[in-house]
C-alpha positions as CSV (number, residue, x, y, z in Angstrom):
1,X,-57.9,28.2,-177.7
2,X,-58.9,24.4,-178.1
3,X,-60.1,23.0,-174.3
4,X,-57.3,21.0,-172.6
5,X,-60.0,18.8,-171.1
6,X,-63.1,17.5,-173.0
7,X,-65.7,15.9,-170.2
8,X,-68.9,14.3,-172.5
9,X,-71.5,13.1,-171.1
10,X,-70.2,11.7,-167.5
11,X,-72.2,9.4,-165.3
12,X,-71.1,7.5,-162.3
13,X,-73.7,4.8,-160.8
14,X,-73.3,3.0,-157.6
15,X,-74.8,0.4,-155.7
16,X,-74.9,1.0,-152.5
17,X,-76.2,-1.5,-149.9
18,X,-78.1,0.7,-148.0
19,X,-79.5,2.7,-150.3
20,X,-79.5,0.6,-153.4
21,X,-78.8,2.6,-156.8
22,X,-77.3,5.6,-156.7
23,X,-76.5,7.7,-159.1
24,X,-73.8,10.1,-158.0
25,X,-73.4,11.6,-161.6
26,X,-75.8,12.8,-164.1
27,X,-75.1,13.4,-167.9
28,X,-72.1,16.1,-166.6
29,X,-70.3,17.8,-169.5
30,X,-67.8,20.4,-169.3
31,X,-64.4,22.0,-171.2
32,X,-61.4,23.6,-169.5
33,X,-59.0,26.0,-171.7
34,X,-55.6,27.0,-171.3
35,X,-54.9,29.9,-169.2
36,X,-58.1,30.0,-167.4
37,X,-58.9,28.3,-163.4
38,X,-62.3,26.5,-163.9
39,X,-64.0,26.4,-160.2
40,X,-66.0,23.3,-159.5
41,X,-68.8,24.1,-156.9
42,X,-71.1,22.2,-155.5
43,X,-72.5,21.7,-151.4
44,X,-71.1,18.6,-149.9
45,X,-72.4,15.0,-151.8
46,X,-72.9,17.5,-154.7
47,X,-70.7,14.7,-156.6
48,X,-67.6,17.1,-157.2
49,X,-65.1,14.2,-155.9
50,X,-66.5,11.5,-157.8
51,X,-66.2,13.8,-160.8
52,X,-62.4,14.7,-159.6
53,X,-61.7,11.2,-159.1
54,X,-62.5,10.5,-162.6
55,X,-60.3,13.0,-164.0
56,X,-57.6,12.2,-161.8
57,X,-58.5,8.1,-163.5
58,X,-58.6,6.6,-160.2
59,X,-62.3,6.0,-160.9
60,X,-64.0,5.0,-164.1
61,X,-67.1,6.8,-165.2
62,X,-70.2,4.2,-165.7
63,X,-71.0,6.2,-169.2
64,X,-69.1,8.9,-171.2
65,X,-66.1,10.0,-171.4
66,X,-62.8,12.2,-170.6
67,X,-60.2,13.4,-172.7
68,X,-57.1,15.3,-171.3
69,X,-54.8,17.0,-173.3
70,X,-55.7,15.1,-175.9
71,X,-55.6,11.6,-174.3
72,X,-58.7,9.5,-173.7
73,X,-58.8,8.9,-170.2
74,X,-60.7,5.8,-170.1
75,X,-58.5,4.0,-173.1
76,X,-54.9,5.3,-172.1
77,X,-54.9,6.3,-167.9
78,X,-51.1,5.9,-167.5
79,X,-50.4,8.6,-170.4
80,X,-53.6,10.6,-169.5
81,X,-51.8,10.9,-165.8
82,X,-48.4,12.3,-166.7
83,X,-50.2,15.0,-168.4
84,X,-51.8,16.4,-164.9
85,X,-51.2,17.3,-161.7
86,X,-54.1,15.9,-159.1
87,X,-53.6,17.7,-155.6
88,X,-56.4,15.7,-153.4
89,X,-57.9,17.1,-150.0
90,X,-56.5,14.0,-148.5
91,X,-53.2,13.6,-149.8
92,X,-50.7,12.1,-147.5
93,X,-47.0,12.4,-147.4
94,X,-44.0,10.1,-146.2
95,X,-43.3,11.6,-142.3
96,X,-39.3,10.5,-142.8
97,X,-38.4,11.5,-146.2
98,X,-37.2,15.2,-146.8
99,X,-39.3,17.9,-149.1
100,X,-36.6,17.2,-150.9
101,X,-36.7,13.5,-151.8
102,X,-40.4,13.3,-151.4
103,X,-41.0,15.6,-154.4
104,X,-37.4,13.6,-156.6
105,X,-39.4,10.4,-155.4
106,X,-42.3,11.5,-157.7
107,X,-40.4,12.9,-160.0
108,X,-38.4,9.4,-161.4
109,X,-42.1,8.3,-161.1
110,X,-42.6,10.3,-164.3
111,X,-39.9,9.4,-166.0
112,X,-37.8,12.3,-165.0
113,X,-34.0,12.6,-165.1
114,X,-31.9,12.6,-162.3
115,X,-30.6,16.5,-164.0
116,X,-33.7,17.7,-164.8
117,X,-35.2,16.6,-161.1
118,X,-32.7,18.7,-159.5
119,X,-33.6,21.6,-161.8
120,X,-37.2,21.1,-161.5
121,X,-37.1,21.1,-157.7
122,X,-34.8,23.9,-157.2
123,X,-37.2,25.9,-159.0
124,X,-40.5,24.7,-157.3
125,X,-38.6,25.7,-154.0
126,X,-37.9,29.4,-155.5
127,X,-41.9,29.6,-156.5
128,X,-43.1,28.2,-153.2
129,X,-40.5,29.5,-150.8
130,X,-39.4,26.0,-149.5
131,X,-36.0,26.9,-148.9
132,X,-35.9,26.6,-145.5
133,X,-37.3,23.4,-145.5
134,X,-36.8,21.9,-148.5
135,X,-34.2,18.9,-146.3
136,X,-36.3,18.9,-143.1
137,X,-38.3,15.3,-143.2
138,X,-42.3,16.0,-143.7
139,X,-43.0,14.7,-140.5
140,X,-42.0,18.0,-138.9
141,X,-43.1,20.6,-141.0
142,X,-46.3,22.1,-140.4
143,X,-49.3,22.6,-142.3
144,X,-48.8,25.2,-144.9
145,X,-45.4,23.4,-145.4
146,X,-46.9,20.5,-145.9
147,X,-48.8,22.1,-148.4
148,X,-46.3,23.7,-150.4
149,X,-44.8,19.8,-150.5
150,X,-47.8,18.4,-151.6
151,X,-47.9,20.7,-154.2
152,X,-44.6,20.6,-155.6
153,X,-45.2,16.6,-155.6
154,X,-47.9,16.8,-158.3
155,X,-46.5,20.3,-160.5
156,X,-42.7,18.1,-160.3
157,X,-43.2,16.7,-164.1
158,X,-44.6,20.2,-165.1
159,X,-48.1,18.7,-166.2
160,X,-50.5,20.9,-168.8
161,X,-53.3,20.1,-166.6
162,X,-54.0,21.0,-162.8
163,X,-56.4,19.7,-160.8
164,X,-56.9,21.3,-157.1
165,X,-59.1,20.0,-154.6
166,X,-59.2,22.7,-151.6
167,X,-55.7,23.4,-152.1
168,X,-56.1,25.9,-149.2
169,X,-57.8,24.0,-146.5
170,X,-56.7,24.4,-143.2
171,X,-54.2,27.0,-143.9
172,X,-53.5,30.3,-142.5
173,X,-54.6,33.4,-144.1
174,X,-50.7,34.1,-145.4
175,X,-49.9,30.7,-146.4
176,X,-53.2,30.7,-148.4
177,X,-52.8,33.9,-150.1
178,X,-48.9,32.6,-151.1
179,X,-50.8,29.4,-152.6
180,X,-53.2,31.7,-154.4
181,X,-50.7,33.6,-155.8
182,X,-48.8,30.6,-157.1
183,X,-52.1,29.4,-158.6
184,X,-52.1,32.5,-160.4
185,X,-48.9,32.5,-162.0
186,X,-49.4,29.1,-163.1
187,X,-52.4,30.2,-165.1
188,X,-50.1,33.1,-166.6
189,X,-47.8,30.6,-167.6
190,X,-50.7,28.7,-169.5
191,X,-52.0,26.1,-167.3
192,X,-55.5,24.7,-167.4
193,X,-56.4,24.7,-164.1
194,X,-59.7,23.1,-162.7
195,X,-60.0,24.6,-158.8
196,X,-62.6,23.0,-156.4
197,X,-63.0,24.7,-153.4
198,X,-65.8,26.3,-150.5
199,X,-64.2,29.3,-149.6
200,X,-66.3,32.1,-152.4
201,X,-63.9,34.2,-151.7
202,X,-61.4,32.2,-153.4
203,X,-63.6,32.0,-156.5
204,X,-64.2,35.6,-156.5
205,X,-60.0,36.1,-156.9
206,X,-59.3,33.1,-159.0
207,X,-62.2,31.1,-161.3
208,X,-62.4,32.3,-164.8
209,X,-65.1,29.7,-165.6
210,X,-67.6,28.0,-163.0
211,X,-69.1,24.9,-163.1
212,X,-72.3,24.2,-160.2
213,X,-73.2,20.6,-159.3
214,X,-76.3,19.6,-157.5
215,X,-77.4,15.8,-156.6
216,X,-75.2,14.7,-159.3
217,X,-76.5,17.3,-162.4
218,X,-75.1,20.7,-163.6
219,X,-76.7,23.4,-162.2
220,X,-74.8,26.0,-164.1
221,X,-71.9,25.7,-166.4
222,X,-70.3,29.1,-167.9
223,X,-67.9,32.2,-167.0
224,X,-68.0,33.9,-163.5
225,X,-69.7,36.7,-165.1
226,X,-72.7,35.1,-166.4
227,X,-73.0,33.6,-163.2
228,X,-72.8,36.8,-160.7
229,X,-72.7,39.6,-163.5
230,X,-72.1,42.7,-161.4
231,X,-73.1,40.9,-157.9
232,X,-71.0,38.4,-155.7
233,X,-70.4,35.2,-156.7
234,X,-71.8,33.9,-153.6
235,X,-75.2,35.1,-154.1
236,X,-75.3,34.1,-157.3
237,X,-74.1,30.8,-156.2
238,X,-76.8,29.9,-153.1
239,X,-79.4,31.4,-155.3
240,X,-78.8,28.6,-157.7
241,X,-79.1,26.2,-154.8
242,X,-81.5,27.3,-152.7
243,X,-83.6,26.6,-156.1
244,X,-82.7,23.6,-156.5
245,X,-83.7,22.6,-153.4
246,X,-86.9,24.2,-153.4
247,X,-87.2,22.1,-156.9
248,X,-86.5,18.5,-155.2
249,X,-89.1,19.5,-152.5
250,X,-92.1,19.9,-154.7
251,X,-90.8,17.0,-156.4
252,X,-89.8,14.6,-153.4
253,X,-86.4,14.2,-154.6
254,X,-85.3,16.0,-151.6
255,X,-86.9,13.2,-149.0
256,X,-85.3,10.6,-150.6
């Protein structure tokens, strides 16, 4: 199949007071298909939320370019939006509204009917279990709940594209695995889904394709497979960083 989204050439430069130009992106290029969970790795200031940021196009690249689902991201943001979902770690919610109206909130945000909100929510609730919750205000629910809300906010419109950061953090082992599960049915269903998480376990179960970022460049860009072959994706993983680092060391880039 034809990638969903097209990523050429992306670079993100900033200048930063203290530390004057920095390039937090380096030439990055990358293409998610239909069906498949492409994992984003990288150790922390790797550059995986700048590059999330610009997908989700609230951050513009400083050269190349995005395309989602056929949109250009750069020339047409407000179309390229309602065609993804963008889950951030951060994502707040309203404390008084209800599941309920939180998720029909976002929902008339895309242009959705009154009819086909109802529809669309009753079956997000089904998919997610929110049942018992669904007319409880966010401010009491607790943090798998919270999740499932936060989830249902950005998969209301029913978006091609789905773009995860650690949609699992700082939930229990159960409410992680019913996440999972649901991630996995999406792909089924024919979603392109681009995943970025920590937890290797996680990209053992889920990640078709992986891509690795390092300082800004792509370390490795390809199927889980040809990253780990028969071994653990872990391995495979801190052996490509630990190389890396040893790189920047004999070439300073590591002190600076």
């Amino acid at each position: 199949m034809d990638p969903v989204v097209v990523v050429r050439g992306v670079a993100k430069v900033f200048d930063d007071p203290k530390r004057g130009v920095v390039e937090a992106l380096k030439d990055v290029s990358f293409a998610c298909r239909p069906g498949r969970i492409f994992g984003l790795l990288g150790p922390n200031g790797a550059g995986k939320t700048t590059m999330l940021r610009i997908l989700a196009t609230t951050l513009s690249p400083t050269r190349g370019s995005v395309v989602i689902d056929g949109v250009d991201v750069a020339s047409d943001p407000q179309r390229a939006r309602r065609r993804m979902g963008f889950l951030s770690g951060v994502a707040g919610l309203y404390e008084r509204s209800t599941a309920r109206e939180l998720v029909g909130f976002f929902g008339e945000l895309h242009g959705m009917s009154p009819s086909a909100i109802r529809e669309r929510i009753d079956v997000l609730a089904s998919l997610l279990s929110m049942g018992s919750f669904l007319d409880m205000p966010c401010g009491k629910l607790s943090d798998g709940q919270r999740q499932k809300v936060r989830l249902a906010r950005v998969l209301v419109h029913d978006p091609p594209v789905l773009i995860l950061d650690e949609a699992t953090a700082t939930l229990d082992v159960l409410v992680a695995d019913e996440v999972m599960r649901f991630i996995e049915s999406e792909r089924a269903r024919g979603k392109c889904i681009i995943f970025s998480t920590h937890v290797m376990g996680e990209v053992e179960r889920l990640c078709d394709d992986i891509l690795v970022v390092h300082r800004g460049a792509v370390l490795f860009g390809g199927t889980r497979e040809a990253l780990a072959g028969d071994g653990r994706v872990a391995d495979a993983f801190l052996a490509l960083l630990r190389s890396a680092a040893a790189a920047d060391a004999a070439s300073g880039e590591g002190a600076r």
